[in-house]
C-alpha positions as CSV (number, residue, x, y, z in Angstrom):
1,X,-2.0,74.3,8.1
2,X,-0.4,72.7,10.7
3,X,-3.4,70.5,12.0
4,X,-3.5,69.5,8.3
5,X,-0.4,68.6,8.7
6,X,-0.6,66.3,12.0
7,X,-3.7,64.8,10.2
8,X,-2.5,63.9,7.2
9,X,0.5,62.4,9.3
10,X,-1.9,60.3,11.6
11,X,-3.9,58.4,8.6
12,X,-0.2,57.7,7.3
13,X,0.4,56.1,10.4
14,X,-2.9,54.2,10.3
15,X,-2.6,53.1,7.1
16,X,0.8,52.1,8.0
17,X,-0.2,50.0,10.8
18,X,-3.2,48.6,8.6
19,X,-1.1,47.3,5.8
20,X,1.1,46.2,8.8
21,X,-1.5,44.2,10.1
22,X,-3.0,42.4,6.3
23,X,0.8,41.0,5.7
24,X,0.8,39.4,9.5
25,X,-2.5,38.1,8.6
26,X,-1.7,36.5,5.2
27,X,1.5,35.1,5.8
28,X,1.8,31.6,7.0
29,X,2.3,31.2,10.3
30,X,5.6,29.2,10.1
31,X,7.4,31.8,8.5
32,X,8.6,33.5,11.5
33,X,8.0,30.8,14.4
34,X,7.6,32.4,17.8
35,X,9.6,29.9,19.8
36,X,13.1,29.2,19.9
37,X,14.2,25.8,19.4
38,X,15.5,26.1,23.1
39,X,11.8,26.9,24.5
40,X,9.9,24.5,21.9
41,X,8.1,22.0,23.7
42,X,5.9,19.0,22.5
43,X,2.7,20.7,20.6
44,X,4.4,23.2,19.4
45,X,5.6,24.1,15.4
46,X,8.9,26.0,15.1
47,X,11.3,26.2,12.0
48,X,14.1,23.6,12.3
49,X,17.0,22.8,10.1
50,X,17.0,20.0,7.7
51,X,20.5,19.1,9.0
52,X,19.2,18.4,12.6
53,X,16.4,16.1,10.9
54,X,16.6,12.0,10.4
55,X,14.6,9.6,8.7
56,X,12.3,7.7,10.2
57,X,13.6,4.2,10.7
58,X,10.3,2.7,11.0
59,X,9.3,4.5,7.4
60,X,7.2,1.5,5.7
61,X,7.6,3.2,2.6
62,X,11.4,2.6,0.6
63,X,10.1,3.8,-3.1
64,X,9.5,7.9,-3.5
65,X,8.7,8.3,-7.3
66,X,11.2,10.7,-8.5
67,X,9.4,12.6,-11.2
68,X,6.5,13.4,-8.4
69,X,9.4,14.3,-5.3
70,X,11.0,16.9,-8.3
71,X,7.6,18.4,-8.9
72,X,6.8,18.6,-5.3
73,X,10.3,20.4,-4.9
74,X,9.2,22.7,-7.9
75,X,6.5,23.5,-6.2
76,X,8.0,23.8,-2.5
77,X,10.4,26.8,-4.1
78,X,7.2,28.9,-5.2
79,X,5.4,28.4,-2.7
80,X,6.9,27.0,0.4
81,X,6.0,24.6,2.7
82,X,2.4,24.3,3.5
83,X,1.9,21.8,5.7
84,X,4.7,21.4,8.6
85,X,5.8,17.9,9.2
86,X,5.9,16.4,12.2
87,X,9.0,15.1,14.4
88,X,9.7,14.0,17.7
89,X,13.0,15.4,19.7
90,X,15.5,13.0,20.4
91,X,18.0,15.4,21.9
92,X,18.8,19.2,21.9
93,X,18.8,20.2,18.3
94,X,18.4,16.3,16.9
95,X,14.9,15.1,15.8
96,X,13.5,12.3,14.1
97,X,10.9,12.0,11.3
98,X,7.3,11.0,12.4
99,X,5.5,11.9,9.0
100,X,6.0,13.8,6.0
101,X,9.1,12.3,4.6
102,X,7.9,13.4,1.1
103,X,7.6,16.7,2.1
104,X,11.2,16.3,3.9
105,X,13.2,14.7,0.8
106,X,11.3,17.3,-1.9
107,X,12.6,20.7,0.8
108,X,16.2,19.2,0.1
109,X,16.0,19.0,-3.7
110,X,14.2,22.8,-3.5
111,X,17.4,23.8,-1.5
112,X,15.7,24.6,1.5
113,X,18.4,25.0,4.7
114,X,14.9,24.6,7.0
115,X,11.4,23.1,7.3
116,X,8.4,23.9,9.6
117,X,7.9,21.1,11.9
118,X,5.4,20.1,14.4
119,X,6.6,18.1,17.4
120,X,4.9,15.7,19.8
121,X,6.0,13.0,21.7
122,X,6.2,9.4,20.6
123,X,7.5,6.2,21.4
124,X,9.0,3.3,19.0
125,X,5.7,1.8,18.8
126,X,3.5,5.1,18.3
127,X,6.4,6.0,15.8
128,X,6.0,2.6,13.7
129,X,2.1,3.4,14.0
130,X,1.6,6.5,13.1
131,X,3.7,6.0,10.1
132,X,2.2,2.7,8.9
133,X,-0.9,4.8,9.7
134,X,0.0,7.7,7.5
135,X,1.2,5.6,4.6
136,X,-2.3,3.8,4.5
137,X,-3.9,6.9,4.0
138,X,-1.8,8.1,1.0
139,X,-4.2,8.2,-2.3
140,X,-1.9,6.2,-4.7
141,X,-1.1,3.3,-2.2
142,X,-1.7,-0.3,-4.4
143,X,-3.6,-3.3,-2.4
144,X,-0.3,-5.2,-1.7
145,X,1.9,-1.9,0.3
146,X,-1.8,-1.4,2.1
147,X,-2.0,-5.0,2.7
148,X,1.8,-5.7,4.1
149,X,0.8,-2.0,6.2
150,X,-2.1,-3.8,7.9
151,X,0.1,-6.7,8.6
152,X,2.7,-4.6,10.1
153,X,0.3,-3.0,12.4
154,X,-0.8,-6.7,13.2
155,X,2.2,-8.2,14.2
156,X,4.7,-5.0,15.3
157,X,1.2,-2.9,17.3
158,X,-0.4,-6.0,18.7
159,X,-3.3,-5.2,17.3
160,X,-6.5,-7.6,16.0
161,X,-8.2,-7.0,13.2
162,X,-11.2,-5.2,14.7
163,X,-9.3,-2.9,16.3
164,X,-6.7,-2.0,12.9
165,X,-10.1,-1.5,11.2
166,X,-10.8,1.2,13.7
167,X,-7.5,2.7,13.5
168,X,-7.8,3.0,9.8
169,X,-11.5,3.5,9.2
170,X,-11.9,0.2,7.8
171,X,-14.4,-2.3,8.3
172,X,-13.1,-5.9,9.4
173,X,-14.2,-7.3,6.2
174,X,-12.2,-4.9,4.1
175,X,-9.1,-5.4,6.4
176,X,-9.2,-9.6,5.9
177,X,-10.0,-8.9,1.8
178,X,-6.6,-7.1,1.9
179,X,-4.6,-9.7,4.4
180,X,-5.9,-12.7,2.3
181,X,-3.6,-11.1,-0.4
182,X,-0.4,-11.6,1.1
183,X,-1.4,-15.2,1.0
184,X,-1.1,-15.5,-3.0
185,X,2.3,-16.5,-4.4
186,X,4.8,-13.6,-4.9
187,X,4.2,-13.7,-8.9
188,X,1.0,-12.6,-8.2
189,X,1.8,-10.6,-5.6
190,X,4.1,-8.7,-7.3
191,X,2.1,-8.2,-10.4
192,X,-0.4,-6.7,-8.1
193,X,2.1,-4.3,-7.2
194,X,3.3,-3.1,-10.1
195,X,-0.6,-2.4,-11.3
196,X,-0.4,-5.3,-14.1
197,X,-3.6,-6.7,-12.4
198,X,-6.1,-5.5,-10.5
199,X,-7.0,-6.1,-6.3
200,X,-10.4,-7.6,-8.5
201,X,-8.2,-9.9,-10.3
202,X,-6.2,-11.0,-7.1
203,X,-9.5,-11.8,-4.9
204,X,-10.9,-13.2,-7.4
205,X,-7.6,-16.1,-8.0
206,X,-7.2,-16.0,-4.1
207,X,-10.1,-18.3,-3.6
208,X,-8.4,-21.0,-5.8
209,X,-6.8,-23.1,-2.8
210,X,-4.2,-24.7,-5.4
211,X,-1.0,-22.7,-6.0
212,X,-0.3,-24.0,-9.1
213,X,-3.8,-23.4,-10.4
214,X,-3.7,-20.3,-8.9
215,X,-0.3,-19.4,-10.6
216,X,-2.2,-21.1,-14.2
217,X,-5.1,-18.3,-13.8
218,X,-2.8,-15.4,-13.2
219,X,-0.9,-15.6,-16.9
220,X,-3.7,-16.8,-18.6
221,X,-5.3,-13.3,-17.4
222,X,-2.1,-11.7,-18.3
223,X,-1.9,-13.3,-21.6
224,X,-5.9,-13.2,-22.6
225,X,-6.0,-9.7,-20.7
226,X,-8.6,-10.9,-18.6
227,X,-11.1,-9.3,-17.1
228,X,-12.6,-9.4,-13.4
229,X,-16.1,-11.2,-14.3
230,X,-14.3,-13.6,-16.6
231,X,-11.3,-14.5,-14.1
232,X,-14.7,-14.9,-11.4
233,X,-15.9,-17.1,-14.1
234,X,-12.9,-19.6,-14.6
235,X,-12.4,-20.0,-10.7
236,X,-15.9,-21.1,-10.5
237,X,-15.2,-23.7,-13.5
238,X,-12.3,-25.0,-11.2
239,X,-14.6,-25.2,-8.3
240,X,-17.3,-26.4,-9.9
241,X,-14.7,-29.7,-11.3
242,X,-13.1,-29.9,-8.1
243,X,-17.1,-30.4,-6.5
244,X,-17.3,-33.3,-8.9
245,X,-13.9,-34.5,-8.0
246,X,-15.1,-35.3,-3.8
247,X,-18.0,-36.7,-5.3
248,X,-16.1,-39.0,-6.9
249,X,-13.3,-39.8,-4.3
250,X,-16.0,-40.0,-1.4
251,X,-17.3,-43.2,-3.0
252,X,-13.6,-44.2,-3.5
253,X,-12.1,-47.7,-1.7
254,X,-9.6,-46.6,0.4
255,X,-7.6,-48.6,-1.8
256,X,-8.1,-45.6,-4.6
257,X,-6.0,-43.3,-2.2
258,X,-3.0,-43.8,-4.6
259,X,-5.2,-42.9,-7.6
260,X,-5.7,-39.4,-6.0
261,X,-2.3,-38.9,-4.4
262,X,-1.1,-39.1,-8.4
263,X,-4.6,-37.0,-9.4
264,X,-3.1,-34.3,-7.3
265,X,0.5,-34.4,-8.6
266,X,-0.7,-34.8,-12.0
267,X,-3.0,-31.7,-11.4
268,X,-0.2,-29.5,-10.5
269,X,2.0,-30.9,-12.7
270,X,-0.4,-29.4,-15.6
271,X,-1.9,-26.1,-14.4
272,X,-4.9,-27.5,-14.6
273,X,-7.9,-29.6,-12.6
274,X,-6.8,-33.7,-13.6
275,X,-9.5,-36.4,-13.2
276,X,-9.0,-39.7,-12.9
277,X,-11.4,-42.5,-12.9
278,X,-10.7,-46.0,-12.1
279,X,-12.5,-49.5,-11.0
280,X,-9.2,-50.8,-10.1
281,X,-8.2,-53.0,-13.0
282,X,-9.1,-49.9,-15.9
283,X,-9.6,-46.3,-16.2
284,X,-9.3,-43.2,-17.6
285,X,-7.2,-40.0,-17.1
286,X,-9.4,-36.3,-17.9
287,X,-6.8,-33.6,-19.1
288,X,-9.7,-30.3,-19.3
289,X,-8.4,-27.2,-21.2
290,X,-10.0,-23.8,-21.5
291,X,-9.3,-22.8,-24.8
292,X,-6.9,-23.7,-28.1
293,X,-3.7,-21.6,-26.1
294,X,-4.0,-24.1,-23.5
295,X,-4.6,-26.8,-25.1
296,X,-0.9,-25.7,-27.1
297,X,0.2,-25.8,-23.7
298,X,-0.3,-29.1,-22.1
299,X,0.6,-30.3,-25.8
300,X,4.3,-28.5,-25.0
301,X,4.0,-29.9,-21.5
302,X,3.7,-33.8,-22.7
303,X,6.2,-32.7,-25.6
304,X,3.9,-34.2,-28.4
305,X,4.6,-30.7,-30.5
C-alpha cells in the first residue's frame, strides 16, 4: 500500500510540473520580463512604466481617432498588450517613444500602470525615420499624410527619391505620383485629406498647370460629384484648348504679346480657358463653358443675372 502510495504521489507531481510547464508556454512572454530595468540593454523587451515613457517628438502623426484609441483600449483590458512597443533609453528609468504611440495612448485609457517595450538604440535621425517609416505603413493613411511623410524623409533624412522608394517598398514612380500632390493648392489638398475626393481625382486635376483652373475642376467635381474618367476627361478638354491656344499665339506679331498677357488674366479671372483672337484693329473674345451650371456662373461673374 505504501508503494501505491509514493506512486500515486509521483504522477501528482508530474502532472503538477506538466500543467506547470503548458501555462509557461501559453503565456506571453512579456508578462513576467526576465530582466530588470537595471540589466536591460538595447535588444532586449522588459515591462516598463508608462510614467517613465515620452512621446516621440518627431511623431508625424498629431490626429489619433478617438472612437478607434477607446476600442483599442477595450481591447487592451481583455487581452493585454500584444505587441510591445518599442523605445530608446534616454536615461536610467526615462525612455522615449520610437513606435507604437497608438498602442501607448490606448494602455493609458485601459488604466494600465505598465507596457512591454522593446528597446534599441537610435539617434534623432533614425528616430524621425523610423517613425515617418512606421506611419507610412499604417492601412488607413490618405495620399496627402503619405505624401507630406515621403517629403519629410526627403528633406529631414537626406534622402532621393530612389532611395525613399527602397526604404518604403515603393517604386520611384509611385513615390513622385504622391510628391506631385503636395504641389496642388491647399483646397484641394485638404479635400484630399479629409477623403471628399479621391488620390484619382487629385492626379487627375494635378496635370492642369493653371491654379485657377485647377481650383475650377475641383468644385465642379465636388458639385457634379465627378467621377475619375470624367474629371480625366475635362483636363484633357483644357489641354486640348490650351494646344489650340500656342497654335494661335506662335503665329502671333510680337506686337499681340498684350492680347495674351490679358488672355491669361482673363482666363484666371473666369475659371476657365479664354481665347482671344485679334488682327490688330478687330477681334473676338471666346468665353467656353462646360455645361448650363457654368454657364450660370460666368453669367454671376460678369453680373448680367
Amino acid at each position: 500500500m505504501s508503494k501505491k502510495k509514493a506512486l500515486g504521489r509521483g504522477l501528482n507531481a508530474l502532472l503538477s510540473d506538466s500543467n506547470t510547464e503548458d501555462r509557461l508556454e501559453i503565456d506571453p512572454p512579456v508578462a513576467k520580463p526576465v530582466l530588470t530595468q537595471a540589466q536591460a540593454t538595447s535588444g532586449s523587451t522588459l515591462e516598463i512604466p508608462l510614467s517613465q515613457i515620452e512621446v516621440n517628438p518627431f511623431q508625424p502623426r498629431t490626429h489619433f481617432d478617438q472612437q478607434a484609441l477607446q476600442e483599442l483600449a477595450d481591447s487592451i483590458k481583455v487581452h493585454g498588450i500584444i505587441q510591445p512597443i518599442t523605445v530608446r533609453r534616454l536615461a536610467q528609468d526615462q525612455y522615449q517613444l520610437i513606435s507604437g504611440e497608438r498602442r501607448f495612448q490606448a494602455s493609458k485609457l485601459a488604466g494600465l500602470k505598465s507596457v512591454p517595450a522593446y528597446i534599441r538604440s537610435a539617434d534623432d535621425q533614425q528616430m524621425l525615420e523610423m517613425a515617418l517609416i512606421e506611419n507610412i505603413q499604417r492601412e488607413n493613411l490618405n495620399a496627402i499624410e503619405v505624401a507630406l511623410s515621403y517629403q519629410r524623409l526627403i528633406t529631414e533624412c537626406n534622402l532621393n527619391q530612389e532611395a525613399l522608394g527602397d526604404r518604403v517598398g515603393k517604386n520611384r514612380a509611385t513615390v513622385t505620383n504622391y510628391l506631385r500632390l503636395l504641389k496642388l493648392p491647399p483646397d484641394i489638398q485638404i479635400a484630399v485629406r479629409d477623403n471628399r475626393i479621391s488620390m484619382g481625382h487629385a492626379r487627375a486635376i494635378i496635370n492642369v498647370e493653371n491654379p485657377d483652373q485647377q481650383l475650377y475642376i475641383f468644385k465642379k467635381t465636388l458639385e457634379e460629384d465627378l467621377s475619375v474618367r470624367k474629371v480625366e476627361e475635362l483636363v484633357r478638354e483644357l489641354a486640348s484648348a490650351k494646344k489650340t491656344d500656342k497654335g494661335t499665339s506662335a503665329t502671333a506679331a510680337p506686337a499681340n504679346r498684350e492680347i495674351n498677357q490679358l488672355q491669361s488674366k482673363l482666363s484666371s479671372h473666369f475659371g476657365t480657358r479664354i481665347v482671344i483672337k485679334s488682327d490688330g484693329k478687330k477681334g473676338e473674345i471666346k468665353i467656353p463653358f462646360l455645361s448650363v451650371e457654368d454657364l450660370n456662373r460666368i453669367l454671376d461673374i460678369l453680373k448680367i443675372q
